[in-house]
N, C-alpha and C positions, 0 to 999 in steps of 0.2 A: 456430493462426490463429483469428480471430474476423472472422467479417463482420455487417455489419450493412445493415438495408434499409429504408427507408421510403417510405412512400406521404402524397401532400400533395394534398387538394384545395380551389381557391381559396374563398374567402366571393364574392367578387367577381372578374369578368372582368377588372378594370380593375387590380387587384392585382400580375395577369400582370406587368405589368414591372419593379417591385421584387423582386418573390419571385424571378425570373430572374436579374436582378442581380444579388441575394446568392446567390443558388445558385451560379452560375458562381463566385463570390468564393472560396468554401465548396470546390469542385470544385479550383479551381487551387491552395488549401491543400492540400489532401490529396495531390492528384498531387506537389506538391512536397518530400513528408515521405517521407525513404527509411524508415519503416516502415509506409508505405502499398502495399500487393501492387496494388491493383486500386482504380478511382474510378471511376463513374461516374452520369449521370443520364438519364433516358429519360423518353419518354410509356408509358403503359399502360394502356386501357379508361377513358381520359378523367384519368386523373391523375397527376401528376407523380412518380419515381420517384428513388431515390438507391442505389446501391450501391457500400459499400465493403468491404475487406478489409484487415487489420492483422494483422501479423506475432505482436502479442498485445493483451488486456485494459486494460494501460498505455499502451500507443500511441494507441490507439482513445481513450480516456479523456480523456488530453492533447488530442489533438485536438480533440474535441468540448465540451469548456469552456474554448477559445481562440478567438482572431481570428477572421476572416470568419463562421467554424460557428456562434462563440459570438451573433454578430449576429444569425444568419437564424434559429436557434434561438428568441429574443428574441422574434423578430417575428414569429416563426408563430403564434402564437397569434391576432394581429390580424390577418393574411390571408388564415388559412386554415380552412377548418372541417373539414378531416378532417385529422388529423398522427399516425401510426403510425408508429414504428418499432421493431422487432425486432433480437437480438442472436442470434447460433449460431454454437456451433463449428465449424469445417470444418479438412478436413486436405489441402484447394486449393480453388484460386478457383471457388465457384462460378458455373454461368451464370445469367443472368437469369430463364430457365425453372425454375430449383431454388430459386431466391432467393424468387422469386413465389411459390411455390408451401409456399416455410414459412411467407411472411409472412401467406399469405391461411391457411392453419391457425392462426395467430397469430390474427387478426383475430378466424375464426370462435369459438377458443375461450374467448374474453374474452368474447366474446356470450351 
């Protein structure tokens, strides 16, 4: 399995409700792909949050340069000023506590 995480924060408040839009867009792709284990999106310390999990590498991939994902993807760049995401193997879903906590190692060691 492979999940992946990422952390988005806006350029602009006012951005809020497109970047939401295609999030959710993004969200019901994934929940609808039978090699999606787990979807989800959250707030965290002020910024928006994405966790998925995939059965494998291909799955994950496919997804992620198609429909809705491929949109919001696009547009982060012009919404957002912080856009991080992280890829790790797991062998189950992790929780959002474990997720957080590689991403922000992630973070720190890019730094």
């Amino acid at each position: 399995m492979l999940a992946a995480i990422g952390g988005v924060s806006l350029r602009r408040w006012y951005y809020g409700p497109e970047l939401f839009w295609r999030a959710r867009q993004a969200l019901l792709q994934a929940r609808g792909d039978p090699l999606c284990l787990e979807a989800q999106v959250f707030l965290h310390q002020g910024m928006f949050f994405s966790l998925s999990v995939w059965e494998d590498v291909e799955a994950m991939l496919t997804f992620a340069q198609s429909g809705p994902h491929r949109c919001v993807v696009d547009a982060a760049s012009r919404l957002a000023k912080t856009y991080e995401f992280h890829h790790f193997p797991c062998i189950a879903v992790p929780s959002r506590d474990q997720a957080l906590k590689v991403w922000a190692q992630c973070v720190r060691d890019q730094q």
